[in-house]
C-alpha positions in Angstrom: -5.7 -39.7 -3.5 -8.6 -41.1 -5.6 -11.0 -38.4 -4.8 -11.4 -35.2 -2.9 -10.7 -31.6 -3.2 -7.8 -29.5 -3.8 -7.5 -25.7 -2.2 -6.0 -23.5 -4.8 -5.4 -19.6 -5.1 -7.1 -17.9 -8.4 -3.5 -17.9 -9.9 -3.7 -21.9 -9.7 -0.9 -22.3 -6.9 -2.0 -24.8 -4.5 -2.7 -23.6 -1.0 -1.0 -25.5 2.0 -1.1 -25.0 5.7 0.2 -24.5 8.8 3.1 -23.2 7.0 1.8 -21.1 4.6 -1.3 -19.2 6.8 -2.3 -17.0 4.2 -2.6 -13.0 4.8 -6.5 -12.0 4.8 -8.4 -8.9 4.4 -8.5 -7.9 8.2 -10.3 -4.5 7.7 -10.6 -1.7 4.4 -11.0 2.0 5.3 -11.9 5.2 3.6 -11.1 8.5 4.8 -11.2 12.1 3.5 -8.6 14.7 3.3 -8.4 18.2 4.9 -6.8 21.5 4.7 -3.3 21.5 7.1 -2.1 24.8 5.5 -2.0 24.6 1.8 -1.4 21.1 1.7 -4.4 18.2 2.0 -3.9 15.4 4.1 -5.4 12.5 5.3 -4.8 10.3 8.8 -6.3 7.6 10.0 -5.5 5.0 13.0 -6.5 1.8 12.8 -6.0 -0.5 16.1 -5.2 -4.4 15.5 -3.7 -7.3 18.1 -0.2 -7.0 18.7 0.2 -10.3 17.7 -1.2 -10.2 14.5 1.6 -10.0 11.3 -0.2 -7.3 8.9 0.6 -5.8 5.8 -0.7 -2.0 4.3 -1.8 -1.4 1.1 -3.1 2.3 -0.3 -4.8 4.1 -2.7 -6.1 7.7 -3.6 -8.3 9.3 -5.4 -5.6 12.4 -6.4 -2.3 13.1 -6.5 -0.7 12.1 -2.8 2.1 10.5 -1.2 1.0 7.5 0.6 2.4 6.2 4.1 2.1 3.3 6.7 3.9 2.9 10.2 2.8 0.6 12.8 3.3 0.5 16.5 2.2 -2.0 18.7 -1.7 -2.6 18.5 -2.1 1.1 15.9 -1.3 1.0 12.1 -1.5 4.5 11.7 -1.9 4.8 7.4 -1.8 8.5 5.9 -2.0 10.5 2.6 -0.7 14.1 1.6 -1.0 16.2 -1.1 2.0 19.4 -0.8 -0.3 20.4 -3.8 -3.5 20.9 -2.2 -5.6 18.5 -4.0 -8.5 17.1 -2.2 -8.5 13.6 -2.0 -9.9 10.5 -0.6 -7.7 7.4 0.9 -8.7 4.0 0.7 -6.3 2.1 3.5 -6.4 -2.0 3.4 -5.0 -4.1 5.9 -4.4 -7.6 5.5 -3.5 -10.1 8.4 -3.1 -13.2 9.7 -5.5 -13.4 12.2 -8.6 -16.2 13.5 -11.6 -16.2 10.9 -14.8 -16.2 11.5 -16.2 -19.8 11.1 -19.4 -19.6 8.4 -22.2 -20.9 8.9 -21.6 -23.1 6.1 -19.6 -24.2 3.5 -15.6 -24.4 4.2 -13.1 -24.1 6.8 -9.5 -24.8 7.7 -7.7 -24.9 11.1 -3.9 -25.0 11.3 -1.6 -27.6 13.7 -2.7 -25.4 17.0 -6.3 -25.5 16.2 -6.9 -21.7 15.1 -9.5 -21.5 12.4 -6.9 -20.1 9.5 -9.0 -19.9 6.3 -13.1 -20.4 5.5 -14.9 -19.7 1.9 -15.4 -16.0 3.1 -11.8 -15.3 3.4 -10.5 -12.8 1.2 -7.2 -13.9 0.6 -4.3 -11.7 -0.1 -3.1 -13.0 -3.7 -1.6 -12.2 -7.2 0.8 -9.3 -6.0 2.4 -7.2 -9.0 5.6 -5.9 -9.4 6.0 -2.6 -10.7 9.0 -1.3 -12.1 12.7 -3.2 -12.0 15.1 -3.1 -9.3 18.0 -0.3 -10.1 17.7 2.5 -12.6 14.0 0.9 -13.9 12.7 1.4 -9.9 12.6 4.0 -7.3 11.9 7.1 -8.4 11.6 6.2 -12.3 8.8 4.0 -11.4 5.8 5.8 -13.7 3.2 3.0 -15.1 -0.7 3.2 -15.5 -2.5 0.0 -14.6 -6.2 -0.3 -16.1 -8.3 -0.9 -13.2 -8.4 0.3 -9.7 -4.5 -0.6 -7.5 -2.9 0.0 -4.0 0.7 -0.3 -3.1 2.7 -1.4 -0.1 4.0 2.2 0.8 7.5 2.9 0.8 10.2 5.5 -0.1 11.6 5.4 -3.6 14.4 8.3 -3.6 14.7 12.1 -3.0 15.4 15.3 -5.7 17.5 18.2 -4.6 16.6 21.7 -4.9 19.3 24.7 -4.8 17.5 27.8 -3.0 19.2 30.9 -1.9 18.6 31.9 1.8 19.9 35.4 3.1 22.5 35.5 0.3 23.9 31.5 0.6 22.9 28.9 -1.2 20.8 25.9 0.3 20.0 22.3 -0.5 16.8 21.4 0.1 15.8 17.4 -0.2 12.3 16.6 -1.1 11.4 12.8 -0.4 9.6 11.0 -3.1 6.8 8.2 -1.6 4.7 5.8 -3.1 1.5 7.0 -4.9 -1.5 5.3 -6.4 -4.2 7.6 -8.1 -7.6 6.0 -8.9 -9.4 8.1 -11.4 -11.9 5.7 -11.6 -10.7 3.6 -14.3 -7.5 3.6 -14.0 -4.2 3.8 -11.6 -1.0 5.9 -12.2 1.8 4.5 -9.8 4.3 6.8 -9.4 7.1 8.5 -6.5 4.8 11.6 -4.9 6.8 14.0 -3.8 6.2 15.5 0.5 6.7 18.9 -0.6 6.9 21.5 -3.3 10.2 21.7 -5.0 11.4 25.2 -5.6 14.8 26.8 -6.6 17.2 25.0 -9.3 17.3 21.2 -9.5 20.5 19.7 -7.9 20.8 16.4 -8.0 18.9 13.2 -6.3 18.5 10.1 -5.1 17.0 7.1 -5.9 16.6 3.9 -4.3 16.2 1.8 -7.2 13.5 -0.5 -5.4 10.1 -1.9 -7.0 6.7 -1.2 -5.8 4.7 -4.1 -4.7 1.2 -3.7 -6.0 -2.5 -5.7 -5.9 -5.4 -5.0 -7.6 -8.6 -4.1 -5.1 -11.1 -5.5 -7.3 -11.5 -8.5 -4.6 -11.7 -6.6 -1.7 -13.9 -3.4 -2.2 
């Protein structure tokens, strides 16, 4: 080619479609915790086509485990904090879905004529990994990112606590999730546990996966 133009990502890779449709911002929520008990938590439902492939991302603004489950047409994305800190979640959802076609400027249709990418997509790019896969991941993960970070939930491992009950001892298994605190200028990603620990320490679990990370800077 003599002349023309070349799509790329910020991190230089070259874009290419049909078989690469890239994952856009499809919609970015906030949502405020309340009191269930001693605990703060935060739910919120967000409905989307069935057909649409979608990815979660989350962040907070305290301490608090971070989830995302989906079922047919509802991502349902929630935050908890066995703690009681007050907190705010910040849910984004990326997807593949139809854009908009702007007014001006560019756009790009795939094979079957669907309108895939325009100059006011905001593109899902530059994921980090944070941590290493085995005893550097799951519930080891601990790193602070300068800037403002969501993660992909997921479950990283579990810590046992002995507690006595009527005389016998008990194990009780607290499950450590994602987290991503934002204190404004910077993110601690770390496991989060579900639930106060209490009684003697017992042993654990750990999953030994990495976190998958981007920075929101793009998309708030």
């Amino acid at each position: 080619m003599a002349y023309g133009a070349m799509i790329s990502l910020e991190n230089g890779n070259p874009f290419v479609t049909p078989q690469s449709t890239p994952f856009c911002l499809y919609q970015r929520v906030e949502v405020g915790s309340s009191a269930s008990g001693a605990a703060q938590v935060a739910n919120v439902d967000i409905p989307i086509d069935p057909g649409y492939p979608a990815i979660v991302f989350c962040k907070t603004s305290n301490y608090a485990t971070v989830s995302a489950t989906r079922v047919g047409g509802v991502i349902r994305a929630g935050s908890g904090s066995p703690n009681g800190y007050a907190h705010t979640l910040t849910v984004y959802v990326f997807a593949i879905f139809p854009q908009t076609k702007p007014t001006w400027g560019m756009a790009v249709w795939d094979a079957q004529g669907k309108l895939v990418l325009t100059n006011e997509s905001r593109v899902l790019s530059d994921l980090v990994t944070i941590g290493t896969v085995g005893a550097g991941g799951g519930i080891n993960i601990d790193q602070t990112l300068n800037g403002s970070y969501a993660v992909a939930p997921t479950i990283l491992g579990s810590a046992l606590y002995q507690v006595t009950v009527q005389g016998q001892p008990v194990i009780i298994s607290v499950t450590g999730y994602t987290g991503a605190m934002f204190n404004g200028s910077t993110t601690r990603i770390n496991a989060q546990a579900n639930e106060i620990g209490q009684g003697s320490g017992a042993g654990g679990t750990n999953t030994g996966r990495t976190i998958t990370a981007i920075n929101t800077a793009a998309y708030d």
